[in-house]
N, C-alpha and C positions, 0 to 999 in steps of 0.2 A: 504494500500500500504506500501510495509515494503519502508525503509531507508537507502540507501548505507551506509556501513561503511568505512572508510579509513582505508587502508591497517596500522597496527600499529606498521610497522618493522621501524624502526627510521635508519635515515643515518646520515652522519656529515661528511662536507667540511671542510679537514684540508688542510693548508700553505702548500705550498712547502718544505718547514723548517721543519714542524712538522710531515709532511708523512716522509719526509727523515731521521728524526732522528730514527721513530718510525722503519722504515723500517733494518735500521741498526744494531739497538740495537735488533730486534729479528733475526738477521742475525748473531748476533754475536750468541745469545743465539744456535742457529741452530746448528752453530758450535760446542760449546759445546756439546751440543746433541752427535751429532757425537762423537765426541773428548769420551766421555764416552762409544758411543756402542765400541769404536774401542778397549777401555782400555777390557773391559768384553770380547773382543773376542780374545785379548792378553791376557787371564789369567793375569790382574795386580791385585794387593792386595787388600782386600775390602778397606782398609781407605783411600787407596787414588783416590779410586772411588767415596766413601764417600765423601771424601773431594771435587772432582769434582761436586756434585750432589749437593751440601751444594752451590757452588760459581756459579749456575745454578739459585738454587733458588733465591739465593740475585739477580741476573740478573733480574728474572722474577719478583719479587716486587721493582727493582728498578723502569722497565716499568711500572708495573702498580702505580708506585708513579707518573711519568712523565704523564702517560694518566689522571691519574684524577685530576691530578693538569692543565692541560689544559682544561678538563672537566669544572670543576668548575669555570674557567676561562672564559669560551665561552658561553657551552652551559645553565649551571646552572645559571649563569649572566645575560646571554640574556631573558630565558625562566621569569626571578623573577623581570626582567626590565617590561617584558610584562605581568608582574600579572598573569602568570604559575604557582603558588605555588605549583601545583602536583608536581613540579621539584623538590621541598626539600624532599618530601615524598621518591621519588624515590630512590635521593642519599642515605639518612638514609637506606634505606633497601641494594643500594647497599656496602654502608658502613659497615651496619652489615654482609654482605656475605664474605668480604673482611678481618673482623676479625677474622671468626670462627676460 
C-alpha cells in the first residue's frame, strides 16, 4: 500500500505589519517598473534608464534583505526550536542562490 505524501509547497503567516510592509515596498518597486517602460517609450537617454534600473534593483535586494531577515526570524527559529535542522540546509542553499 503506497503512502500519502504531503503536499510540499510550504506557506507562511505573516503580521499585518509585515504583509503591509512587504506589500508596499513591491508596490513601490511596481512603480518603478512603470516609471522605466514609460522612460523607453519616451525615447529618454540610456543612462538615465540605467540609472532607473540600477535604483530598481537596490529596491529588489533591499526586499529581499527584509524577507529573509524575517525568515530567519520566524521560520528558521521556529523550525531549529523544533529540531528541523533540514531548515539550515535549506537556507544555505537558498543563501547560495541569492549570491550568484
Amino acid at each position: 500500500m503506497e503512502e500519502k505524501k504531503e503536499c510540499c509547497h510550504k506557506t507562511k503567516e505573516r503580521t499585518d505589519k509585515e504583509y503591509t510592509d512587504l506589500i508596499h515596498r513591491l508596490n513601490r518597486i511596481e512603480g518603478q517598473v512603470r516609471g522605466i517602460r514609460r522612460m523607453l517609450e519616451n525615447d529618454a537617454y540610456c543612462t538615465d534608464i540605467l540609472i532607473q534600473v540600477s535604483a530598481v534593483n537596490a529596491a529588489l535586494n533591499s526586499f529581499n534583505k527584509v524577507l529573509l531577515a524575517n525568515h530567519i526570524r520566524t521560520c528558521v527559529a521556529e523550525d531549529i526550536r523544533a529540531g528541523r535542522e533540514e531548515t539550515v540546509d535549506e537556507l544555505v542553499v537558498t543563501l547560495q542562490k541569492l549570491m550568484k
